[in-house]
C-alpha positions as CSV (number, residue, x, y, z in Angstrom):
1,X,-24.4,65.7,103.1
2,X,-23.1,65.0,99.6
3,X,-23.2,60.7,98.5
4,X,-20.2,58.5,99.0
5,X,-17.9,58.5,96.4
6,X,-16.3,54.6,95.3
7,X,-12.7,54.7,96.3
8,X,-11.0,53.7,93.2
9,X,-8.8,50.1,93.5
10,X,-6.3,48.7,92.2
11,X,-8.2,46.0,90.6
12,X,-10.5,48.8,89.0
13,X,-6.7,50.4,87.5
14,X,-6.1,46.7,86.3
15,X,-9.3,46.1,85.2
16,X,-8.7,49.2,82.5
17,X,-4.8,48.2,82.0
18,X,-6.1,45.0,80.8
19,X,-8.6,46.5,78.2
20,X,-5.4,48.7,76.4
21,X,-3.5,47.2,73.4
22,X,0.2,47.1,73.6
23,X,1.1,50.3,71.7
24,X,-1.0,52.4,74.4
25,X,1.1,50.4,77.4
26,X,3.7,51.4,75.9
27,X,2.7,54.6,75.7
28,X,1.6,54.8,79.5
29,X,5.2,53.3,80.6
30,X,6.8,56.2,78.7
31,X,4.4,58.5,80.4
32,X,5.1,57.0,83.7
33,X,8.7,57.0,82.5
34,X,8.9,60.7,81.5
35,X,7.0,61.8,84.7
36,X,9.1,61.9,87.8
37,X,12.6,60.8,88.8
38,X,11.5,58.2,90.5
39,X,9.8,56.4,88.0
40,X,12.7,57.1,85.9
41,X,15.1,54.9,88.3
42,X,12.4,52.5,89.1
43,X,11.6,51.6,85.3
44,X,15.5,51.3,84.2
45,X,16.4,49.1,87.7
46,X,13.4,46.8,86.8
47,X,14.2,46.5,83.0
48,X,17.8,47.5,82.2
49,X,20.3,46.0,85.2
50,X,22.9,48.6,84.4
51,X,26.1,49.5,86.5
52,X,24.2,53.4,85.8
53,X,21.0,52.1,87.2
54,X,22.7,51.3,90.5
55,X,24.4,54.2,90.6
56,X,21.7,56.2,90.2
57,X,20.5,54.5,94.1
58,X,23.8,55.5,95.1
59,X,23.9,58.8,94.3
60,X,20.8,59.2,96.6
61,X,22.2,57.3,99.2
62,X,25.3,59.5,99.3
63,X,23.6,62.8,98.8
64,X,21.2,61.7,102.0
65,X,24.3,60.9,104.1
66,X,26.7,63.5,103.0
67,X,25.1,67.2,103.7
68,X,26.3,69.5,101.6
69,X,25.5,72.4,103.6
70,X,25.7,73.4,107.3
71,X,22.1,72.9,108.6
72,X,20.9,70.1,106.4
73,X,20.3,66.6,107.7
74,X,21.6,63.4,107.6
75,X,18.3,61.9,105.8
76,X,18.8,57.8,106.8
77,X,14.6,57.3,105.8
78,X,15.1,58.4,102.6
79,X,18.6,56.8,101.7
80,X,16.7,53.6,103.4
81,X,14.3,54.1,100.9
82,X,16.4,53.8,97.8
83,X,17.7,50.6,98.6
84,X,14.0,49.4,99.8
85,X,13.2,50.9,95.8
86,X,16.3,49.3,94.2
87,X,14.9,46.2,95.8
88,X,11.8,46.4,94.7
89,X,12.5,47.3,90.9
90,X,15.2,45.0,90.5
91,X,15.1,41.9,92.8
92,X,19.2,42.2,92.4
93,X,20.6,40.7,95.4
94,X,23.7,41.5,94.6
95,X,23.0,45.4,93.9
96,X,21.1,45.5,97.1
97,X,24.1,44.7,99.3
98,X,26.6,47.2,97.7
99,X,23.8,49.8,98.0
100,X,23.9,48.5,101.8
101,X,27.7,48.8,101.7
102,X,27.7,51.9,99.9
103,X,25.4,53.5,102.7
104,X,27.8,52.1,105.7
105,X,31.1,53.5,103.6
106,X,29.3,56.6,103.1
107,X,28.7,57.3,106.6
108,X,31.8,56.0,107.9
109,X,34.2,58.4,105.0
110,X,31.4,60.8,106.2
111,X,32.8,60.9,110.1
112,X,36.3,60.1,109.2
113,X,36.1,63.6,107.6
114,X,34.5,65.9,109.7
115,X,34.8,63.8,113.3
116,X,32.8,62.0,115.6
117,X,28.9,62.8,115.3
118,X,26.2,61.6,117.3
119,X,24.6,58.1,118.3
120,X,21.4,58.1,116.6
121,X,24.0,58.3,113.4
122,X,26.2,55.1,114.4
123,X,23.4,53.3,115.2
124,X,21.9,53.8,111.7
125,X,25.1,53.1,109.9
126,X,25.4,50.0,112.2
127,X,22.1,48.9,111.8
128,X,22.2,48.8,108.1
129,X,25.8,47.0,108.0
130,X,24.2,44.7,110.2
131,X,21.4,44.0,107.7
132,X,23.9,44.2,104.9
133,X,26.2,41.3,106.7
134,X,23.0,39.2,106.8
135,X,22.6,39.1,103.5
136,X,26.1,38.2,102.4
137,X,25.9,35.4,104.9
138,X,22.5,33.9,103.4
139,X,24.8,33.9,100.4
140,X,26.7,30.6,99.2
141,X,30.4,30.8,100.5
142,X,31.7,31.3,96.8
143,X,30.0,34.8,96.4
144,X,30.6,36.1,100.0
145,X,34.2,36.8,99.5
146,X,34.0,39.9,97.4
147,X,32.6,41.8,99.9
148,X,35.5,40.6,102.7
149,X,37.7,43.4,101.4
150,X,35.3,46.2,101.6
151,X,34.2,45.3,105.2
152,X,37.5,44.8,106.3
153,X,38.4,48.4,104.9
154,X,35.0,49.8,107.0
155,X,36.9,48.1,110.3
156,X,40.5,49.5,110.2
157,X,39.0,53.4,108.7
158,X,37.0,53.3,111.8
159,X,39.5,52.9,114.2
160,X,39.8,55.1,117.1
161,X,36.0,56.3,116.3
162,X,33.4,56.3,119.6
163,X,30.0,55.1,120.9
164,X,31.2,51.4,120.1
165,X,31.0,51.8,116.6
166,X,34.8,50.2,115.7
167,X,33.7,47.6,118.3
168,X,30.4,47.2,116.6
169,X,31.8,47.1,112.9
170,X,34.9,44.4,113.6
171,X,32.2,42.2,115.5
172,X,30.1,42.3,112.4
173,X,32.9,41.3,110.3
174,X,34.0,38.9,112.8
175,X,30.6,37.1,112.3
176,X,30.6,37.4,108.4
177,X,33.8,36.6,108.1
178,X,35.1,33.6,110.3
179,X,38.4,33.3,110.5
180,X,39.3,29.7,109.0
């Protein structure tokens, strides 16, 4: 039976990041930079706060909720996970909940051209406009209002749509949005 190997940590990565002048960090972002995708979208949301870094989460979020060909799959995990990253890399609030609004717009456009789909698919869009009107509600009063106009747009396009999803989505707004 061959010895146990150490499992490398993350203090044991740290512990060498440490030791490296700033040059060679440099370096290693750029590395990490050039690598995948990922990083790529991950490093400009945590550094650069641009319109194009958000839109970069949005384009996966659409291309997971909008199937380009017959066969593929609505992929909710993975458009999930772009906002989970954008949140992560940024710590943008504000960018999170249009990437939440964007995902709930998405879907909806989504069944408004091509016609009622399935459950499991309205309670994922519901679910995450649910999360998203949390989040505008934990926000003060003054910086809820721009989204009042996007929700309300999500209400009246899903008219006439099934499974309680219309109900769902004006009973969301209703709670965001009290009328005065």
């Amino acid at each position: 039976m061959p010895p146990a190997t150490k499992k490398t940590k993350w203090s044991d990565v740290k512990k060498a990041i440490h030791s490296m002048d700033h040059s060679d960090l440099i370096g290693l972002i750029g590395d990490l930079y050039k690598l995948s995708p990922a990083n790529r979208d991950f490093l400009e949301a945590r550094f650069l706060r641009e319109a194009s870094t958000l839109d970069a989460y949005k384009k996966i979020v659409f291309e997971c909720l909008w199937p380009q060909r017959d066969g593929d799959r609505f992929q909710f995990r993975e458009a999930r996970k772009a906002i989970s990253d954008y949140r992560k890399a940024s710590g943008d609030e504000a960018g999170e909940i249009d990437l939440m609004l964007h995902y709930v717009e998405t879907g909806n456009a989504f069944t408004c051209e091509f016609g009622d789909i399935d459950e499991p698919f309205y309670d994922s869009i519901l679910s995450m406009c649910q999360k998203a009107a949390q989040n505008i509600r934990r926000l003060p009063v003054g910086k809820r209002e721009k989204y009042r106009d996007r929700m309300r747009h999500l209400v009246e396009s899903s008219d006439g749509i099934g499974w309680g999803y219309h109900d769902e989505l004006s009973d969301i707004f209703c709670e965001t949005f009290p009328e005065k």
